[in-house]
BAFIVO-976241 format. One record per residue: residue in one letter; x, y, z of N, C-alpha, C in turn. Coordinates in steps of 0.2 Angstrom, whole numbers, padded with zeros to 4 digits, always signed. Example, Ala and Ser with C-alpha at 12.3 -4.5 7.8 and 13.67 -1.06 7.14 Angstrom:
2
A+0066-0028+0039+0062-0022+0039+0066-0016+0039S+0064-0011+0035+0068-0005+0036+0064+0000+0039
***
This chain:
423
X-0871-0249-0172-0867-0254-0169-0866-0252-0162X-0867-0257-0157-0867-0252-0151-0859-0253-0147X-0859-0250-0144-0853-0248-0138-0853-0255-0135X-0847-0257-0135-0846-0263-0131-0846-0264-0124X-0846-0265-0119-0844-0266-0111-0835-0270-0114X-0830-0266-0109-0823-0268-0109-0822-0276-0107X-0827-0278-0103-0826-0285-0103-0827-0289-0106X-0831-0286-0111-0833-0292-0117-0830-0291-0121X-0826-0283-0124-0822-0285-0129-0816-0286-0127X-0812-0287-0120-0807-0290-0119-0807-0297-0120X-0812-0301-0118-0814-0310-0119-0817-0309-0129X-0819-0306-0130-0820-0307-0138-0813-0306-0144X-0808-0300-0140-0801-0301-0145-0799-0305-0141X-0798-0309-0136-0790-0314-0134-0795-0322-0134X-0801-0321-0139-0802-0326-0141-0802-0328-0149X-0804-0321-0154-0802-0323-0160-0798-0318-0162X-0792-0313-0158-0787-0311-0163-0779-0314-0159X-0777-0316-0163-0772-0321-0160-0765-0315-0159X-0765-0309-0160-0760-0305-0157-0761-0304-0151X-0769-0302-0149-0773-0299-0143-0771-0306-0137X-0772-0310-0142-0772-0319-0137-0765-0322-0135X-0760-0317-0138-0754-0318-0136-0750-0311-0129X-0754-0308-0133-0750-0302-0128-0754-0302-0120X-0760-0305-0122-0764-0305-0115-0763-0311-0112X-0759-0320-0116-0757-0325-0112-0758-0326-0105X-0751-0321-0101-0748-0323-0096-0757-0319-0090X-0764-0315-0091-0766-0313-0088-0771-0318-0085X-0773-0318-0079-0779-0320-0078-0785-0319-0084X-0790-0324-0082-0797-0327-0087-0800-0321-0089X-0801-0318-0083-0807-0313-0082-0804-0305-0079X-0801-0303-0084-0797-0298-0083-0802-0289-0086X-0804-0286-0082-0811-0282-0084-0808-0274-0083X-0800-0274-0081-0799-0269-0079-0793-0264-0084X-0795-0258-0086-0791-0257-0093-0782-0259-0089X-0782-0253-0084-0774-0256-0084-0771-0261-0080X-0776-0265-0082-0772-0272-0080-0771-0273-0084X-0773-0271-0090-0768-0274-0099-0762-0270-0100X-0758-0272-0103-0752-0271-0104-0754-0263-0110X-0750-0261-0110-0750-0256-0119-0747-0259-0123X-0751-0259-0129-0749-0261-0136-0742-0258-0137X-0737-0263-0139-0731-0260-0143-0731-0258-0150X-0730-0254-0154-0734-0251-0160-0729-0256-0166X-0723-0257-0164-0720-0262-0169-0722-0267-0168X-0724-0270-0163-0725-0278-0162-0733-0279-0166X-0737-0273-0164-0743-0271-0167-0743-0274-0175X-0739-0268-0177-0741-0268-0186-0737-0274-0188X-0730-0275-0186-0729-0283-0188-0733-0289-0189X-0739-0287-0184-0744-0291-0183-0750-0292-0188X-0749-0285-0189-0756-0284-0194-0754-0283-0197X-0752-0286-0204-0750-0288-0211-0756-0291-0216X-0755-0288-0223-0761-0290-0226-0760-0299-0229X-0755-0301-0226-0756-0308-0228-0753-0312-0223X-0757-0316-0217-0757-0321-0214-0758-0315-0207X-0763-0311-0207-0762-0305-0203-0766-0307-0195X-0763-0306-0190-0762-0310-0182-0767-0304-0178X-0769-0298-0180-0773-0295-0175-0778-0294-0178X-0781-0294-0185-0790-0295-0185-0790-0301-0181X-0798-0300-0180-0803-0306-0177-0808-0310-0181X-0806-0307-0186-0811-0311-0192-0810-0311-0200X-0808-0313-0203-0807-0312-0211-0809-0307-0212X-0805-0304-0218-0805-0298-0223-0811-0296-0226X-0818-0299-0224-0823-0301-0228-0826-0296-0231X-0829-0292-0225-0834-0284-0226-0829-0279-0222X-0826-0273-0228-0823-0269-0223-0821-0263-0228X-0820-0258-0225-0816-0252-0230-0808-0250-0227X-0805-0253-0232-0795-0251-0228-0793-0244-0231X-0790-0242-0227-0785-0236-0226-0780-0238-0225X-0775-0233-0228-0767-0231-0228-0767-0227-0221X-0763-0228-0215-0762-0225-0213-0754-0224-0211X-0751-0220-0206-0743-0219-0205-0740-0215-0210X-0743-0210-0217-0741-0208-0222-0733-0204-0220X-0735-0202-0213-0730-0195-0213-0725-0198-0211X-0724-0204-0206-0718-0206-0202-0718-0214-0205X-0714-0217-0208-0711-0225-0210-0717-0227-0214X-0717-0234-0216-0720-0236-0221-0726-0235-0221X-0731-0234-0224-0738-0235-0225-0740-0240-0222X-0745-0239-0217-0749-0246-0216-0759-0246-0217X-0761-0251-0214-0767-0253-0217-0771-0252-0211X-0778-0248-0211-0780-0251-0206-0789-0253-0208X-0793-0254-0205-0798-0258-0206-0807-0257-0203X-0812-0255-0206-0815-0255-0202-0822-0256-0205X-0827-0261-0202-0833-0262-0204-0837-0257-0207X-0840-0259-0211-0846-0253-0213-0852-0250-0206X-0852-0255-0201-0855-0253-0195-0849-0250-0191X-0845-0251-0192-0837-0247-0187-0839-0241-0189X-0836-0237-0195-0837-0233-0201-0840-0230-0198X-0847-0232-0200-0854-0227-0199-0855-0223-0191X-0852-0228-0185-0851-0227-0180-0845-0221-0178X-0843-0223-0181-0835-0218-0181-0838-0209-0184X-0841-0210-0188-0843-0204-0192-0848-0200-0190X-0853-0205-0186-0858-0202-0185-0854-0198-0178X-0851-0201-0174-0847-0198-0167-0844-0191-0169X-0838-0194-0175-0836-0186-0174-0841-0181-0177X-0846-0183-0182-0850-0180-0184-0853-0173-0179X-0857-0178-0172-0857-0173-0168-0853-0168-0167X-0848-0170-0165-0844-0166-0165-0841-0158-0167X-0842-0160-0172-0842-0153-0179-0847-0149-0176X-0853-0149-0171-0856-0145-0172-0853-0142-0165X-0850-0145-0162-0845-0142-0156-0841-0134-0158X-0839-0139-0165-0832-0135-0168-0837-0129-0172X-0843-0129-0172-0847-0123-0174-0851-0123-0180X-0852-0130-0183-0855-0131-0190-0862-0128-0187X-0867-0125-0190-0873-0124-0190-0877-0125-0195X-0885-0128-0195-0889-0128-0202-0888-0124-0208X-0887-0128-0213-0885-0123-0218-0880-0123-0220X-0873-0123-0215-0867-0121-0217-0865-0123-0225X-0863-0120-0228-0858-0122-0236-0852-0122-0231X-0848-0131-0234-0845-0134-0231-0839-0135-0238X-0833-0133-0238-0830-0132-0244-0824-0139-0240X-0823-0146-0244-0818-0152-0240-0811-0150-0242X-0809-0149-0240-0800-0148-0244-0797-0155-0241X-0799-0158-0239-0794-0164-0238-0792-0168-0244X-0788-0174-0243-0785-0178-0249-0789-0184-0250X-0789-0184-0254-0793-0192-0259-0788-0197-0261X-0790-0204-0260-0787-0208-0267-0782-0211-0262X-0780-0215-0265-0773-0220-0263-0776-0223-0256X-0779-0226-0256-0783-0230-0249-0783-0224-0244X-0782-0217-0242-0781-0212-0239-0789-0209-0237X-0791-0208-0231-0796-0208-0229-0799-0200-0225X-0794-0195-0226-0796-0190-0223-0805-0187-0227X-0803-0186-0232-0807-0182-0239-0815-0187-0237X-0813-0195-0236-0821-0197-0234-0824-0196-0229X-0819-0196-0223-0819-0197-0217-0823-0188-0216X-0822-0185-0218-0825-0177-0215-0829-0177-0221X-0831-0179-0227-0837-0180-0228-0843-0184-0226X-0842-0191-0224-0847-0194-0221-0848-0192-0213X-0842-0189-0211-0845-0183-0205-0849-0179-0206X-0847-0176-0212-0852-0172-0211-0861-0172-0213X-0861-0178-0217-0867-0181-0219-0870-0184-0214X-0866-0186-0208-0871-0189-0202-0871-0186-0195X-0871-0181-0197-0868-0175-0192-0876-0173-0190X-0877-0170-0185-0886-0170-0180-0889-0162-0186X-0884-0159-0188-0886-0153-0193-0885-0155-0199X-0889-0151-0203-0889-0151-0212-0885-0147-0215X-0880-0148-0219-0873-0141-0222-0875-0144-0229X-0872-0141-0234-0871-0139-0242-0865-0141-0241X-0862-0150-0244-0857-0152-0245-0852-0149-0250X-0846-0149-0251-0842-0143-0257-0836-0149-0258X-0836-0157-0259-0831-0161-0263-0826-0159-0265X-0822-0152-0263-0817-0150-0268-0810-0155-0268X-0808-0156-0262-0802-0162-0261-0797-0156-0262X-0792-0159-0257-0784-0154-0257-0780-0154-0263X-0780-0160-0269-0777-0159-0276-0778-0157-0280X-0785-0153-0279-0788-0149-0284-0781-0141-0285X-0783-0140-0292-0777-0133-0293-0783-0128-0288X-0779-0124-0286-0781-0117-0283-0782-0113-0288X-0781-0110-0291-0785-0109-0297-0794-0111-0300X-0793-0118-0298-0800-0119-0300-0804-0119-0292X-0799-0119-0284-0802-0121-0279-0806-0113-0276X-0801-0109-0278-0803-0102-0276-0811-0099-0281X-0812-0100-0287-0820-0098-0291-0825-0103-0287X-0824-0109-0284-0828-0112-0283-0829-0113-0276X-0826-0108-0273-0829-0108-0265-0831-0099-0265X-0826-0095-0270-0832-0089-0271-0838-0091-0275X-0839-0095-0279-0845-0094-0282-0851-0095-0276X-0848-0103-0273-0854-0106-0269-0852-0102-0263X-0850-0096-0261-0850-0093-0254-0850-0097-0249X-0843-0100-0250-0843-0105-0245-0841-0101-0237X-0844-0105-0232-0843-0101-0227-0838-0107-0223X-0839-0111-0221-0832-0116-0221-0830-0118-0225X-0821-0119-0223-0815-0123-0227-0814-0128-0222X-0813-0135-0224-0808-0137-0220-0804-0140-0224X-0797-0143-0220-0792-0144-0222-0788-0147-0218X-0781-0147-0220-0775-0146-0214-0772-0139-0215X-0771-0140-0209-0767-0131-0210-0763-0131-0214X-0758-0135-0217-0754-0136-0224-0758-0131-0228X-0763-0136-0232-0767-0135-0236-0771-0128-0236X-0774-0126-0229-0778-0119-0229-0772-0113-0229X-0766-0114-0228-0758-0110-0229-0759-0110-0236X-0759-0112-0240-0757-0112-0246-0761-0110-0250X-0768-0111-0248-0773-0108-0250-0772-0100-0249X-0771-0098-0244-0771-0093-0242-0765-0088-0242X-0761-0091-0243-0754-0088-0248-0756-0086-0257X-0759-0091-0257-0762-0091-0266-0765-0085-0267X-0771-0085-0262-0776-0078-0262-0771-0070-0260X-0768-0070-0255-0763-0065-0254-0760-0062-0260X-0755-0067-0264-0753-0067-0270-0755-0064-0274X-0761-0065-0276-0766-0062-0280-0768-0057-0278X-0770-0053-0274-0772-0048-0269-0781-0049-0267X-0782-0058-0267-0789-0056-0265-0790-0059-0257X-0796-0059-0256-0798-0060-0248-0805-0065-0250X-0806-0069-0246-0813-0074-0245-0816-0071-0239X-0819-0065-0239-0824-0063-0233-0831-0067-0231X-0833-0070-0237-0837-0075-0232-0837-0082-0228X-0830-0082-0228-0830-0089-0223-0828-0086-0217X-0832-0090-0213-0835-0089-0206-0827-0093-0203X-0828-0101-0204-0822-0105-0201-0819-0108-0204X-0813-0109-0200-0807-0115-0203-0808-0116-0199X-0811-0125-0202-0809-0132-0200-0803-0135-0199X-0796-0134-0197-0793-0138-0197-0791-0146-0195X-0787-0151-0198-0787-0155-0192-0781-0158-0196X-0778-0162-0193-0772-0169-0196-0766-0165-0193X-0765-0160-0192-0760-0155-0187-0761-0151-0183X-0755-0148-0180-0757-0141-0177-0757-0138-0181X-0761-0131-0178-0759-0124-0182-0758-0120-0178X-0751-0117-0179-0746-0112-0176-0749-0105-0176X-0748-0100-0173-0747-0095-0171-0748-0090-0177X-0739-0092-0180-0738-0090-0189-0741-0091-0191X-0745-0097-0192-0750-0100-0198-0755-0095-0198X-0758-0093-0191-0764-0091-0191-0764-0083-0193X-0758-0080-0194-0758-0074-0195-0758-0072-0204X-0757-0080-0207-0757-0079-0213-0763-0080-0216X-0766-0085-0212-0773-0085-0213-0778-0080-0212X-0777-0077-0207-0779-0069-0207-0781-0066-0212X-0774-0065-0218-0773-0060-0222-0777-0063-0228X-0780-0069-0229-0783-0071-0235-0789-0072-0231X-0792-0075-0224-0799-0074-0222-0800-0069-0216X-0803-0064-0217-0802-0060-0212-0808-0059-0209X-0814-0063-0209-0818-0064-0205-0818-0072-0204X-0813-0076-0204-0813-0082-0201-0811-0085-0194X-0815-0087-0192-0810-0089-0184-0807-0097-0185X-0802-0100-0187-0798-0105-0186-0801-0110-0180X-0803-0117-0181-0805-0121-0176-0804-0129-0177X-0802-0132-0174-0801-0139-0174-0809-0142-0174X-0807-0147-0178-0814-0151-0180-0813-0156-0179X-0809-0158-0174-0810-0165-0170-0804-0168-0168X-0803-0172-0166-0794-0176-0165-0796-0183-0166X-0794-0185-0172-0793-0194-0174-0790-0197-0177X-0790-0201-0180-0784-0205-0186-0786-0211-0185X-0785-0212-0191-0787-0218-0195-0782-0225-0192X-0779-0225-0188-0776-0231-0185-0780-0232-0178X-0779-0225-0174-0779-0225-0167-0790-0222-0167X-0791-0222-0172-0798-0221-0172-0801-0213-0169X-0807-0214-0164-0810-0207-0161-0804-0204-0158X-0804-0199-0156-0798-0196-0148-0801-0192-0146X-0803-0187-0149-0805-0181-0145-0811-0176-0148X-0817-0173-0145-0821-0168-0150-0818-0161-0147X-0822-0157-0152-0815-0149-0151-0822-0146-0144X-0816-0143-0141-0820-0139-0135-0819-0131-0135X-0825-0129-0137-0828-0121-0139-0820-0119-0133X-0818-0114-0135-0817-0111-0132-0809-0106-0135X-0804-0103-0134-0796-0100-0135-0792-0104-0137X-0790-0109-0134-0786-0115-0134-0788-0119-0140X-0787-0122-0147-0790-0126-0151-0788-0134-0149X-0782-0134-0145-0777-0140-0145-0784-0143-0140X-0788-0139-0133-0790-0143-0129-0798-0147-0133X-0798-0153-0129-0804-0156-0134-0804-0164-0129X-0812-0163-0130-0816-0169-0124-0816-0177-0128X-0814-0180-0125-0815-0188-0126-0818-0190-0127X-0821-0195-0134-0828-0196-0136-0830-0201-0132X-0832-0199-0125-0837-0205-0123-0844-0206-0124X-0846-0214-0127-0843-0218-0121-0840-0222-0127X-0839-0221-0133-0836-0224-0138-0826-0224-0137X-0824-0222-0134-0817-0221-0134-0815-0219-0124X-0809-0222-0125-0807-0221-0116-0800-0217-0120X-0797-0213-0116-0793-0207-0117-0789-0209-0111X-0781-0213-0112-0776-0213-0106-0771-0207-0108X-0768-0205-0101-0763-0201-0103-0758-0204-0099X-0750-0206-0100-0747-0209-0095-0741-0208-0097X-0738-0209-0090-0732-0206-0088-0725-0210-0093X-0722-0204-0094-0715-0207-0100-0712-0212-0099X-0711-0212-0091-0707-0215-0089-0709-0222-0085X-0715-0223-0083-0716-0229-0080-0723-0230-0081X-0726-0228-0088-0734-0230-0090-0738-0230-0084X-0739-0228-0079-0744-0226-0073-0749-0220-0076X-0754-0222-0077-0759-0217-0078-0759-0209-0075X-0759-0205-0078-0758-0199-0075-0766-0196-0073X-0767-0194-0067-0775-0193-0065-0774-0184-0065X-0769-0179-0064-0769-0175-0061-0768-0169-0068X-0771-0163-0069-0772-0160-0073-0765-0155-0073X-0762-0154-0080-0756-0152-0082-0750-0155-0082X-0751-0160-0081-0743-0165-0083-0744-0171-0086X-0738-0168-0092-0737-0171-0099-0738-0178-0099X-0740-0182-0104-0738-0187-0105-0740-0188-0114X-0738-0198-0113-0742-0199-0120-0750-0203-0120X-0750-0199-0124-0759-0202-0127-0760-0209-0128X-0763-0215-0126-0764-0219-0125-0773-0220-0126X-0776-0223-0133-0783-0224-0132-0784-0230-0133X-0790-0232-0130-0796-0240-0131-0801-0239-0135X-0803-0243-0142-0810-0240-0144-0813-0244-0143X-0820-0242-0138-0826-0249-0137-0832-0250-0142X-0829-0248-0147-0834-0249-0152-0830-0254-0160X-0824-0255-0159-0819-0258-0165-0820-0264-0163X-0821-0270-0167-0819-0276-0164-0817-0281-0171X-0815-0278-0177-0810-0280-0183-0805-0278-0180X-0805-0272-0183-0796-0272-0178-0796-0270-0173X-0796-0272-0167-0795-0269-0161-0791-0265-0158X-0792-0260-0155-0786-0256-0152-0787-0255-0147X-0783-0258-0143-0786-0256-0136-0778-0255-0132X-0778-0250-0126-0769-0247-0126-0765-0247-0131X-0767-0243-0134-0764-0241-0142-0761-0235-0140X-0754-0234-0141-0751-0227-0142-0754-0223-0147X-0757-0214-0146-0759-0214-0152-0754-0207-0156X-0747-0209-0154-0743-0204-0155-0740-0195-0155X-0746-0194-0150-0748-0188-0148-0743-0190-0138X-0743-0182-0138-0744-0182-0130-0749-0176-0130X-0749-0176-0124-0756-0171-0120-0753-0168-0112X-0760-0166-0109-0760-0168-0103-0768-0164-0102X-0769-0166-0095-0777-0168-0094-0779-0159-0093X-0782-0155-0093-0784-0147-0091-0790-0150-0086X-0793-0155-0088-0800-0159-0082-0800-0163-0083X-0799-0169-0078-0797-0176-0079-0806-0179-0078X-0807-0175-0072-0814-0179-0072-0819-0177-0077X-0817-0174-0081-0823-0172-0087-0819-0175-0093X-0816-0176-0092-0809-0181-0099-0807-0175-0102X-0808-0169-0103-0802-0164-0105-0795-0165-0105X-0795-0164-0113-0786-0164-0112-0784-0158-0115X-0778-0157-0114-0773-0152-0122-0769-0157-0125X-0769-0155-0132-0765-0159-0136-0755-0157-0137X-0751-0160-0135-0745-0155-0134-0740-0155-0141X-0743-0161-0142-0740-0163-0151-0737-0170-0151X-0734-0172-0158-0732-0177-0158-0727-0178-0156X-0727-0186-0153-0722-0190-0147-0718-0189-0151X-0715-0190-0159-0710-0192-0162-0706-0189-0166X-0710-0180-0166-0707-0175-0169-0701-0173-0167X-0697-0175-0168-0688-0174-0166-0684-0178-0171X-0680-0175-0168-0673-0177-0174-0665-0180-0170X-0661-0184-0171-0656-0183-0167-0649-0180-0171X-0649-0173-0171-0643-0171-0174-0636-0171-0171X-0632-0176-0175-0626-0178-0169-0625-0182-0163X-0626-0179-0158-0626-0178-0152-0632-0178-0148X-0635-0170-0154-0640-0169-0148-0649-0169-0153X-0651-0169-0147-0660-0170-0147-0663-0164-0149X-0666-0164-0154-0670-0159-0156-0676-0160-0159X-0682-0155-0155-0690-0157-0156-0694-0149-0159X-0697-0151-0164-0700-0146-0166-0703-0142-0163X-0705-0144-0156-0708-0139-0151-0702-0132-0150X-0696-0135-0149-0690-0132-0146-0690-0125-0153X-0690-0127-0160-0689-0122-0164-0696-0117-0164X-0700-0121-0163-0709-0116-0164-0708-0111-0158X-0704-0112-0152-0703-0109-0146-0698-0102-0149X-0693-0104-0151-0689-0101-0151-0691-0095-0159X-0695-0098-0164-0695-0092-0169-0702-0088-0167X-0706-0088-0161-0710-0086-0158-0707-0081-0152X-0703-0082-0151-0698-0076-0146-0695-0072-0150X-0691-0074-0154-0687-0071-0160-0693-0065-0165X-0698-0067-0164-0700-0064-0173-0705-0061-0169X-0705-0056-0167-0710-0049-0162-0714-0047-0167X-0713-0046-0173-0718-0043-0180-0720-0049-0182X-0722-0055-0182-0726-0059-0184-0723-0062-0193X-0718-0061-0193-0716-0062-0201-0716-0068-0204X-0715-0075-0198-0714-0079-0200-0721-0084-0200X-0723-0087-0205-0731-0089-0206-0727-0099-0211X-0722-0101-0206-0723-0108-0208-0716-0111-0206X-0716-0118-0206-0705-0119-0201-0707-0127-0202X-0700-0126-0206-0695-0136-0205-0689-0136-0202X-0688-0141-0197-0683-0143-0198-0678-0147-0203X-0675-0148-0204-0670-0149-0212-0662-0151-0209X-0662-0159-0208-0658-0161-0205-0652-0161-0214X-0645-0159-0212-0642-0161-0217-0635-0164-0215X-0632-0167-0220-0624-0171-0216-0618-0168-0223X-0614-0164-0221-0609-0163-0225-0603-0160-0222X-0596-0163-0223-0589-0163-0223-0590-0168-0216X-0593-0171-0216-0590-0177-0209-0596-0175-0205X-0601-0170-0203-0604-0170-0198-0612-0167-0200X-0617-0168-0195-0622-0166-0197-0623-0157-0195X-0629-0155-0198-0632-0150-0195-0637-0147-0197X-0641-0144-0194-0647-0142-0194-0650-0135-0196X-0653-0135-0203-0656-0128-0205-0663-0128-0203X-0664-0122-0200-0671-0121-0200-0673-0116-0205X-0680-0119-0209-0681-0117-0215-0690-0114-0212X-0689-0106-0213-0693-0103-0212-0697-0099-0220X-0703-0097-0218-0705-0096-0221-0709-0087-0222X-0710-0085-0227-0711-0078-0224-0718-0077-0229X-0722-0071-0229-0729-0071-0233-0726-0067-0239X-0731-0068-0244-0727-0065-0250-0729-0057-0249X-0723-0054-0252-0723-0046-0251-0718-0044-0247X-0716-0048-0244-0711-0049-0237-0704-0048-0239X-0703-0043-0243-0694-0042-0245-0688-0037-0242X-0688-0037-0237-0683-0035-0233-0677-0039-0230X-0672-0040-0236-0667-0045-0234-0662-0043-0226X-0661-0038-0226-0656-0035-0218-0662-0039-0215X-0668-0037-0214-0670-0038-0208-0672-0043-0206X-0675-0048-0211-0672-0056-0212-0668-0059-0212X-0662-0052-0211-0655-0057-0208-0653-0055-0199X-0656-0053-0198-0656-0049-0193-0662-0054-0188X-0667-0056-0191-0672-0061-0188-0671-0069-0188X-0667-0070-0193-0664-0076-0194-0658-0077-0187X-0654-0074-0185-0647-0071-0182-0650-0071-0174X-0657-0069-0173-0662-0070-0167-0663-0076-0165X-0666-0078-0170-0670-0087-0169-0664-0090-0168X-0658-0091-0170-0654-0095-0169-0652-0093-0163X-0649-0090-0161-0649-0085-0153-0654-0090-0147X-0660-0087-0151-0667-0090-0145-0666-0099-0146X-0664-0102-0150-0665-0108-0151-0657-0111-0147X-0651-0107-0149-0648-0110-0145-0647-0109-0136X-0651-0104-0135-0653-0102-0129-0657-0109-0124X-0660-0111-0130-0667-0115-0127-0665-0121-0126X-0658-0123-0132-0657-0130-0131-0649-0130-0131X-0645-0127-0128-0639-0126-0124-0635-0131-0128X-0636-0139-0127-0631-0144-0130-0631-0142-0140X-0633-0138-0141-0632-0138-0151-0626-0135-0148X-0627-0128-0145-0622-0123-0147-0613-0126-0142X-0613-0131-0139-0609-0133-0135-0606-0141-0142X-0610-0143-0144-0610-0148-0149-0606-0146-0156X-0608-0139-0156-0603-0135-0160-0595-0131-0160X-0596-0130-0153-0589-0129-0150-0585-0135-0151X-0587-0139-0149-0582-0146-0150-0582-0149-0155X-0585-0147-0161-0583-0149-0168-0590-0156-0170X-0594-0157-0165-0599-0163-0167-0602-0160-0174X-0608-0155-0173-0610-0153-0178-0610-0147-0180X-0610-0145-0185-0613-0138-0191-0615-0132-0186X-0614-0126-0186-0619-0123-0183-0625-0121-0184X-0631-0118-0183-0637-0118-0184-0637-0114-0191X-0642-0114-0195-0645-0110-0199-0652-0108-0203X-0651-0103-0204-0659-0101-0204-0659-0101-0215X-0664-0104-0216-0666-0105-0224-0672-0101-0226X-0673-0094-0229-0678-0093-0229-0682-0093-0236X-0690-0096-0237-0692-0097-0242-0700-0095-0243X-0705-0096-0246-0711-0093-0246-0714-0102-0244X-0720-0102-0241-0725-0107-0240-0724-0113-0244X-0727-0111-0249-0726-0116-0253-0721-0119-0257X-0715-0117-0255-0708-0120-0255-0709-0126-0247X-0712-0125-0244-0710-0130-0239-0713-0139-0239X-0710-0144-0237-0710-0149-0241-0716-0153-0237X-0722-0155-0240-0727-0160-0238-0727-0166-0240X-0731-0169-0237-0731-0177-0238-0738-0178-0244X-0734-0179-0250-0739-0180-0256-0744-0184-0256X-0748-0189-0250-0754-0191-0254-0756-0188-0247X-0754-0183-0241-0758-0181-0235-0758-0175-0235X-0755-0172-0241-0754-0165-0240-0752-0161-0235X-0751-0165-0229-0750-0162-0222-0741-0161-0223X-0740-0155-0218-0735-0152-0216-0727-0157-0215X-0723-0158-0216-0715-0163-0213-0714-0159-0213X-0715-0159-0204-0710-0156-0202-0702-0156-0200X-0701-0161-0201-0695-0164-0198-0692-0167-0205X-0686-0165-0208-0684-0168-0214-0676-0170-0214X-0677-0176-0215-0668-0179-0213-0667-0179-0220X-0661-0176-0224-0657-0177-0230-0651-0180-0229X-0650-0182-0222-0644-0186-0224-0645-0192-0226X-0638-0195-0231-0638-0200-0234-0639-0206-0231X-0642-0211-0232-0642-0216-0226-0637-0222-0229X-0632-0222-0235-0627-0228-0239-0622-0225-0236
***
């Protein structure tokens, strides 16, 4: 299927998707220029695109494969894409896999999730089946017991894993546990999150010839984003042209940011979607450009990883900062935030995670006792919100990996967990 010209699928959605043909009204006819379109508002979006009487396809329901998408934050949604979309989507990031290191041959173990219209476990198989190199595919899906996941990537010497970092943590907690190591896996593929600092040091201890790598940036709403760019950095990764346009823009007045190292949020166009279109789509990420003219970005994390405790703003970035200062011996290998409400006010546990074998209670009171120090440090209004009585003061939870809470059909990490009551 080929790549559109922007001016033809601007005149092709504001003539058969009647959300595209409302929000673009007030433009002129012949409007060819990306930021002369507005950005999609993402709730006026999905209000829109509903499975019955639904305002942003272009064309009935007729040929298509739908996914669940939004698993981790509010309701589930649908999204949609031709068998020729699809193929095109697949073969693109496909290439890309070989960025991220795939080579002829590779045994390629999926740990991703199946089933329930959820689309990672296809999506990085049919990648890899139209990817420019030939691999030895290994089906195993992230629900499989570990138990049976670990004989069948040693039997078949697998040399990549992928997954989400959730999932290759747990694996490799598993393995630790047990006292074994998987020495022939060359890489971790991760994707659908970051991976931390901590993470990586746990995955160490279970693959010790592994190098950790992003195997692409995309999602089943917002489509392509990014393919991974060899280098130290895993978050930096190139913009799949000419199939996807990559905006980055400013928080505060949506102006396109040209100049490399300042933040914004992620905004993509895909010139190859034309069921559902997405054109100035938030894709719930921010960035910022490392080379704008080669479309290089860094990824900085999600727009909407935060919480408001009380009073004050708190963003999982702020906690990953401060147990990274705090924990000089590397002990901490995973972290939620844990919003809770009790005696009239809110407060905030941070629930950390340690590897197993790791039984020094003083010193883990003593590293606990740190993080909240560096955290109040970093974010000045908790500990002043406490003085005055708004909220709880901080605390540290500590637990093993697999005590930390994921999203059941994504397997992926929540990081961010609200328990208070909402009656």
């Amino acid at each position: 299927m080929p790549v559109h010209q922007l001016s033809d699928l601007i005149r092709y959605v504001r003539h058969n998707s009647p959300f595209y043909a409302d929000l673009y009204a007030d433009l002129p006819p012949d409007v060819d220029c990306l930021t002369d379109l507005p950005v999609v508002d993402q709730s006026a979006f999905w209000a829109a695109n509903t499975l019955h009487g639904n305002r942003v396809l272009t064309a009935p329901l007729d040929e298509a494969s739908v996914f669940k998408t939004g698993g981790t934050t509010g309701a589930p949604k649908f999204s949609c894409y031709t068998r020729e979309e699809w193929r095109e989507f697949v073969t693109a990031f496909g290439h890309g896999l070989v960025d991220a290191g795939l080579r002829p041959g590779h045994r390629v173990a999926d740990l991703f999730y199946a089933g329930e219209l959820y689309a990672s476990f296809l999506f990085i198989l049919d990648s890899l089946s139209h990817a420019p190199v030939g691999s030895v595919r290994l089906p195993i899906g992230g629900a499989a017991p570990l138990e049976t996941t670990v004989p069948t990537l040693r039997d078949f010497a697998a040399q990549i894993v992928a997954g989400t970092p959730t999932t290759l943590c747990r694996l490799a907690e598993h393995l630790i546990a047990a006292g074994e190591q998987l020495p022939s896996v060359e890489l971790l593929f991760f994707g659908g999150e970051a991976l931390f600092a901590d993470q990586r040091r746990l995955l160490a201890g279970a693959f010790p010839n592994a190098e950790p790598r992003s195997l692409g940036y995309a999602s089943v709403d917002a489509g392509l984003l990014g393919r991974p760019v060899p280098g130290p950095d895993a978050r930096v990764h190139r913009a799949f042209a000419p199939h996807t346009v990559v905006e980055i823009l400013d928080d505060a007045t949506d102006e396109p940011i040209r100049e490399a190292g300042r933040p914004g949020r992620v905004v993509v166009t895909q010139l190859f979607r034309r069921l559902m279109p997405v054109i100035r789509y938030p894709a719930g990420d921010r960035a910022e450009w490392t080379d704008p003219e080669a479309g290089v970005f860094r990824i900085l994390g999600r727009a909407e990883e935060g919480v408001r405790v009380g009073p004050v703003s708190l963003y999982s970035q702020d906690a990953q900062g401060a147990v990274a200062a705090a924990d000089t011996e590397g002990r901490v290998v995973g972290m939620q935030l844990v919003v809770r409400r009790w005696d009239g006010r809110d407060g905030l546990v941070l629930r950390l995670a340690t590897a197993p074998g790791d039984e020094d209670p003083a010193g883990l009171d003593v590293l606990a006792k740190s993080v909240v120090t560096e955290l109040a440090e970093a974010r000045p209004f908790y500990p002043d919100a406490v003085a005055t009585g708004f909220v709880h003061p901080l605390s540290v939870e500590w637990v093993r990996h697999r005590d930390l809470t994921v999203n059941q059909r994504s397997g992926k990490l929540v990081r961010v967990i609200d328990e208070r009551p909402t009656a």
